[in-house]
N, C-alpha and C positions, 0 to 999 in steps of 0.2 A: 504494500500500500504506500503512498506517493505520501509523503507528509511535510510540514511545515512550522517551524518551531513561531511562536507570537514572544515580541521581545520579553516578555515574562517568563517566558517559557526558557527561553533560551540563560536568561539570568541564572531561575532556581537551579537548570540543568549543570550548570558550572558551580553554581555552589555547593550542592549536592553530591556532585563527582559522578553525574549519572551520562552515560556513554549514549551517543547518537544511534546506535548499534543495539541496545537495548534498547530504547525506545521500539527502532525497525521490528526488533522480534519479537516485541510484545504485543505489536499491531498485528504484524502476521500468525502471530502461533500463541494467542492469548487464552491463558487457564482458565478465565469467567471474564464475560464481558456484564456489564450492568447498567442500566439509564442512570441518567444524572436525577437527583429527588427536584433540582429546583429548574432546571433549563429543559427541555425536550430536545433543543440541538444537540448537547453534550452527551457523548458515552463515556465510560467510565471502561478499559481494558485493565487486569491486572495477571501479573506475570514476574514466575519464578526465578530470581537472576542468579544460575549458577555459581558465576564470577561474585559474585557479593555475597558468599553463604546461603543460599536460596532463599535470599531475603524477599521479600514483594514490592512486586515494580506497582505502581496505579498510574496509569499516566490519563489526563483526560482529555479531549480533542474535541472540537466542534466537526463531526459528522456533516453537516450540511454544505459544507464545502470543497472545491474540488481544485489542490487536493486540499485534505483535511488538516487543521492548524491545530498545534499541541499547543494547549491554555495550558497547562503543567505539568509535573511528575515529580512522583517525591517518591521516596519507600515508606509504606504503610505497614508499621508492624502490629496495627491494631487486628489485621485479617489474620485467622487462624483456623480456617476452614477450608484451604487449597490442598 
């Protein structure tokens, strides 16, 4: 999937130490995807990142655009159900 980081996005992703590359494979090969509770544009993908202890990726994107723009990613270690 074609994606695009929003300068937000691209900020947290460097602070975070979260690789472009991860993102990629969590859009393509995502453990649970989810709606967003407050926008209908946004999905929610989350995904296991070997490289980081199989931490969990969430990354969120606006779906409705082509391609699709990464609003964030962070690791969510509140998920313990993957």
């Amino acid at each position: 999937m074609n994606f695009v980081l929003t300068d937000h996005a691209e900020k947290r992703c460097i602070r975070r130490k979260i690789q472009r590359e991860s993102i990629a494979r969590a859009l393509e090969r995502p453990a649970r995807i989810e709606d967003d509770p407050d926008d209908v544009d946004l999905a929610h993908v989350l995904y296991l990142v070997p490289e980081r202890a199989f931490r969990v990726l969430r990354v969120i994107y606006n779906e409705t655009v082509d391609p699709v723009a990464i609003v964030t990613a962070y690791f969510d270690d509140e998920v313990k159900d993957l």
